[in-house]
N, C-alpha and C positions, 0 to 999 in steps of 0.2 A: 401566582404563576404556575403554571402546569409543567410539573416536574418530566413528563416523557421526551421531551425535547432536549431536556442535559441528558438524560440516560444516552437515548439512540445516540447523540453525539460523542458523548465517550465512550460508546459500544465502536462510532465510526473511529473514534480516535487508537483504540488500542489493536481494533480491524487492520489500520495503517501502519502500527508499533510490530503487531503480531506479523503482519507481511513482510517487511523490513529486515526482523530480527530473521524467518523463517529462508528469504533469499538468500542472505549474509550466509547462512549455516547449511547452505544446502539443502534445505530438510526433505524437498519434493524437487521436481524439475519445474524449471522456471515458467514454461507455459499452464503449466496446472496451478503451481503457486499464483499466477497473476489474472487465473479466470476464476480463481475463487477469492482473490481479493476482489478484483474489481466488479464480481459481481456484490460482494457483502459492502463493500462501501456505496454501490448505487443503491442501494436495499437500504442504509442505513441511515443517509441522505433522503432518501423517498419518504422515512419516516418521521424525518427530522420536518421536512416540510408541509408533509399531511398533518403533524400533533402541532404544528406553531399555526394552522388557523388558516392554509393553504390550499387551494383548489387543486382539483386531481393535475391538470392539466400543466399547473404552477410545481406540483411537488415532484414531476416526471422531470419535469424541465431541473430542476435544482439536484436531484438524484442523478441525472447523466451528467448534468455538466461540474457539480461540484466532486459528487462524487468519483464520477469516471476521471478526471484530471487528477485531482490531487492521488488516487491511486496510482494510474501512468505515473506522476511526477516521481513516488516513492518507490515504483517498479524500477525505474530508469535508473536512479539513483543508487540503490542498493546495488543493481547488473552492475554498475561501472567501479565501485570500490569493490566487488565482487572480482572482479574482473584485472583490477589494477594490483591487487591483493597476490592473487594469482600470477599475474606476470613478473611482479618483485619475486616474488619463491621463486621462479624457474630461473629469472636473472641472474638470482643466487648461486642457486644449483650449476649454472652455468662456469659461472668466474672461478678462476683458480685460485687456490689459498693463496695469499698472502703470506710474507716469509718475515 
């Protein structure tokens, strides 16, 4: 079996972990974070389907749609505990001590 097909995958895999992790902590603004994920998991994808024996045309198609989704899924994902994160702090911030 031709090992390029597990690399690019868990090139895709940590592409997804590194976006994730990189949302959560603010590290860029969320639109630059999510056009450089989603383009390296379509890239990663693409590879993934050209080394497993796949026609140009086959590994476009599994690079947008596998890869462009499960990115979206993990963008979406991280904004909202991102987001929900954030709104418990200010709720916090808000309420009055307790006696």
């Amino acid at each position: 079996m031709n090992p390029l097909p597990i690399l690019f995958f868990i090139v895709f895999a940590l592409v997804l972990l590194g976006g994730y992790v990189a949302i959560r902590r603010r590290l860029a603004g969320l639109p630059l974070l999510a056009v450089l994920m989603i383009s390296a998991c379509v890239i990663a994808m693409f590879l993934v389907g050209l080394t497993t024996g796949g026609s140009l045309p086959q590994a476009i198609f599994v690079g947008l749609l596998v890869g462009g989704s499960f990115s979206v899924i993990v963008i979406v994902v991280a904004n909202y505990f991102s987001r929900a994160e954030a709104r418990k702090a200010a709720a916090l911030e808000q309420s009055p001590p307790s006696p």
